[in-house]
C-alpha positions, 0 to 999 in steps of 0.5 A: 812418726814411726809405727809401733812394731810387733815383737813375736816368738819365732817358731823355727828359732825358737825351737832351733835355740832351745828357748823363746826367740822373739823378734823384733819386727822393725821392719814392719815400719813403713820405711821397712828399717830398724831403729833404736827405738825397737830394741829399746821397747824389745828390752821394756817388753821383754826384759827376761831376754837376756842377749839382743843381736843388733846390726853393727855397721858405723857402730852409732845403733849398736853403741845406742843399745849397749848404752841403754841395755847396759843402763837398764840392766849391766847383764844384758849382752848385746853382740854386734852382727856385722858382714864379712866384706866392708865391717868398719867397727867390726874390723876396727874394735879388732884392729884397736882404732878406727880403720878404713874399709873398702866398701863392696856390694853386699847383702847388708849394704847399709852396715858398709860405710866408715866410722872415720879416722877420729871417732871419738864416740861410737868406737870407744862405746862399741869397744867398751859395751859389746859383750861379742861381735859375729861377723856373717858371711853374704851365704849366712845372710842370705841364708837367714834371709829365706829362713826368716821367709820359708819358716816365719813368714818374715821379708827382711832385708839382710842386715836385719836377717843377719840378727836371725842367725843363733849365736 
């Protein structure tokens, strides 16, 4: 069973935005990994956020919280984050269908991986639903990595840091 997690305002980007930027604390789980199931009391909590930033690796979480935000509110945007070497969906939704990637070391190795050549769900859901994509550098997600740490006192691992980065 999973812990309930915080979701608290940044200081630093929230001042950085302009606006409140709160922050959904999944790694504070004792896996120390995000899940759907905090972006959707993110949305419960919150629901005046209008954006969520959510990982987009394999595109099953980021299809998930589309689905739901999209459901609980059509306004919501959800953009997909996802890394520069490796981005299956990311390079997928460019190229119009599923395509293979290379798999390289990365700061955010658990968005690397296919989606497969016949994906029939999360593909055509990610294409559909996602507002935008962002596709982050391995300086960008290392750079989010110390912000989080040096400014809010947040160890994140890099592909949550990557939804620290304002879009």
């Amino acid at each position: 069973m999973a812990d309930a997690t915080p979701l608290v305002p940044s200081p630093f980007f929230s001042a950085l935005a302009g606006q409140e930027v709160p922050l959904k604390l999944e790694n504070m789980q004792p896996i120390g990994a995000f899940k759907l199931r905090g972006a959707l009391t993110a949305m419960a909590a919150r629901p005046d956020v209008g954006t969520l930033l959510v990982p987009l690796s394999g595109g099953g979480l980021a299809a998930g919280i589309a689905v739901a935000a999209k459901a609980i509110d059509p306004a919501f945007r959800v953009i997909g984050i996802s890394m520069e070497r490796g981005a299956a969906m990311f390079d997928s939704l460019k190229a119009g269908h599923p395509v293979e990637v290379e798999e390289v070391p990365s700061l955010v190795d658990s968005l690397g991986g296919g989606i497969g050549m016949v994906n029939k769900l999360s593909f055509p859901l990610c294409r559909d639903l996602l507002d935008d994509t962002v596709v982050l550098t391995e300086e960008e997600i290392y750079g989010a990595m110390q912000t989080l740490f040096c400014e809010d006192r947040i160890v994140a691992e890099g592909a949550g840091a990557g939804q620290a980065i304002p879009v």
